[in-house]
N, C-alpha and C positions, 0 to 999 in steps of 0.2 A: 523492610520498611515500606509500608503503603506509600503511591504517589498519588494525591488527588489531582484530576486532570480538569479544569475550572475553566472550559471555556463563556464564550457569549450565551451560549444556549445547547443542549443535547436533543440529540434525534436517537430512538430507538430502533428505527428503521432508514433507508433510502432517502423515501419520500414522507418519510411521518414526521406530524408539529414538531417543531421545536419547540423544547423547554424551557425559556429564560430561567435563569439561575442557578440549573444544572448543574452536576456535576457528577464526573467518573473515578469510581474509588479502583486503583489497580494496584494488586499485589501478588509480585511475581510474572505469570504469564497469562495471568484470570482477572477478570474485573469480577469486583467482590459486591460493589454495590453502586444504586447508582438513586443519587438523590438529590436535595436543596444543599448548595456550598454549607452554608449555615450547620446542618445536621450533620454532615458527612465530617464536618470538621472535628464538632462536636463528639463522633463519634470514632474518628483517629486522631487524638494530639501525637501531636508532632509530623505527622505526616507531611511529606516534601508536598510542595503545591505548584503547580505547573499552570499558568495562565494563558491562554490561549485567546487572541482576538478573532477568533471566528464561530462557527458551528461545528460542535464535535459528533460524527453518527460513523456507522457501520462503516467501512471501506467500501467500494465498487468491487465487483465480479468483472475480470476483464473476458469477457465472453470469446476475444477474436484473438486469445494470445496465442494460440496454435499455431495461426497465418502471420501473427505478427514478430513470433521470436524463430518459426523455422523458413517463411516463405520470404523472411526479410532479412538483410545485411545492416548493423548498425553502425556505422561507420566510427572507428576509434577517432578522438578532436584530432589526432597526427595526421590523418586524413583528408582533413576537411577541406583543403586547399584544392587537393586532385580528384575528392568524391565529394565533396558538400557534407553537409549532416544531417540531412535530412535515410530515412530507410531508405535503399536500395530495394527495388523486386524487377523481376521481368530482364529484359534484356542485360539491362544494369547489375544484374545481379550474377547473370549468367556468365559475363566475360570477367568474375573472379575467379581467382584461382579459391577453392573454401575446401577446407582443410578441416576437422572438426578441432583442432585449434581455433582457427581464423572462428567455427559457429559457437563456439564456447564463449568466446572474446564478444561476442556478438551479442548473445543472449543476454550476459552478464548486463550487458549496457542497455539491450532493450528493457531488459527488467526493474532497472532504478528507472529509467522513464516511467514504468507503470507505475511503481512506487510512489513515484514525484507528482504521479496527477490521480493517487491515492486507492490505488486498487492494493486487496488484501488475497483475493482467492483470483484462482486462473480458471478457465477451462480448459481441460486436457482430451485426449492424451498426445502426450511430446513422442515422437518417434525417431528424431535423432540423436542419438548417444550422447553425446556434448549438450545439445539444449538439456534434454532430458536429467544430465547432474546438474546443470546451471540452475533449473528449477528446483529440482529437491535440494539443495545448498542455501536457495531464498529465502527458504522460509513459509514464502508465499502457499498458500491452500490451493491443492487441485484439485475440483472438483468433475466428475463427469459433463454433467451438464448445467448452464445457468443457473442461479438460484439464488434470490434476496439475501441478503443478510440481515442480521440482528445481533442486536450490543444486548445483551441482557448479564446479570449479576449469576457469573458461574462458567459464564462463557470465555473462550478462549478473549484476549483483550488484543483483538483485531481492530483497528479504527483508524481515522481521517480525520481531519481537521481541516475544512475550507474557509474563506473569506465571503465577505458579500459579494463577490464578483465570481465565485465558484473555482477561484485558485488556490491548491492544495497547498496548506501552510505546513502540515506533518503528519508521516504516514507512521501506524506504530503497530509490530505483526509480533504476536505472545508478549506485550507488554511493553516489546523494545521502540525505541523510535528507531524508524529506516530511514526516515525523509523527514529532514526540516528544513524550510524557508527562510532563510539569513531575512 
């Protein structure tokens, strides 16, 4: 069953117009089409309808995920009393004891952060064991190097959903939602 994904307005790229009135037709792990709510409806009845208050476009490429899921520690919340919650790097990082348990546990966490503020593809490559399945497990797209995105009808149904204020309401990687905004 198609979802139409009905927010404020669609972007086809990053930084490209938004489209008031938009809408994303997804079925399965592919957006199939991408149009006026009105047509799109028209053109799947019954189709579940997902309303979104904000702007729907491509995810982010997190360009620095390299440095930020293997040169950082992400502190589990049981933690956060005796390390904070903010990354670990640098000295802080060093007088762990890390385990590739401890980087696995670590990755997993930094990785719904990235989700959460709406990135879909990573840049790679991962060299330690543990990050390196914590990524392939994601979902998330490794790409060698940076590289725009685009939402087009055929494409993998990779996207974002932000607000006016550029906070990521839901993140959604082959169709699924990863990340929604209570």
């Amino acid at each position: 069953m198609p979802t139409l994904h009905a927010p404020l307005a669609v972007r086809l790229t990053e930084d490209g117009e938004p489209l008031p009135g938009h809408a994303v037709a997804v079925e399965g792990n592919h957006v199939t089409a991408i149009g006026l709510l009105d047509e799109l409806e028209a053109a799947h009845p019954g189709a579940r309808i997902r309303r979104w208050p904000g702007t729907l476009g491509p995810g982010r490429c997190a360009a620095d995920a390299a440095a930020w899921l293997e040169a950082a520690y992400h502190p589990d919340p049981r933690e956060a009393g005796a390390l904070g919650t903010e990354p670990l790097t640098g000295a802080a990082l060093a007088a762990l004891d890390m385990d590739e348990t401890r980087w696995g546990a670590s990755a997993r966490r930094g990785l719904q952060r990235l989700l959460s503020e709406g990135a879909t593809s990573l840049v790679g490559p991962f060299t330690r064991p543990a990050v390196r399945t914590a990524v392939r497990r994601s979902g998330l797209t490794v790409l060698p190097s940076p590289r725009p995105s685009v939402l087009s009808p055929g494409g993998r149904a990779d996207f974002a959903v932000h607000d006016a204020d550029g906070l990521c309401l839901a993140t959604a990687l082959a169709g699924r939602l990863l990340h929604r905004r209570a």
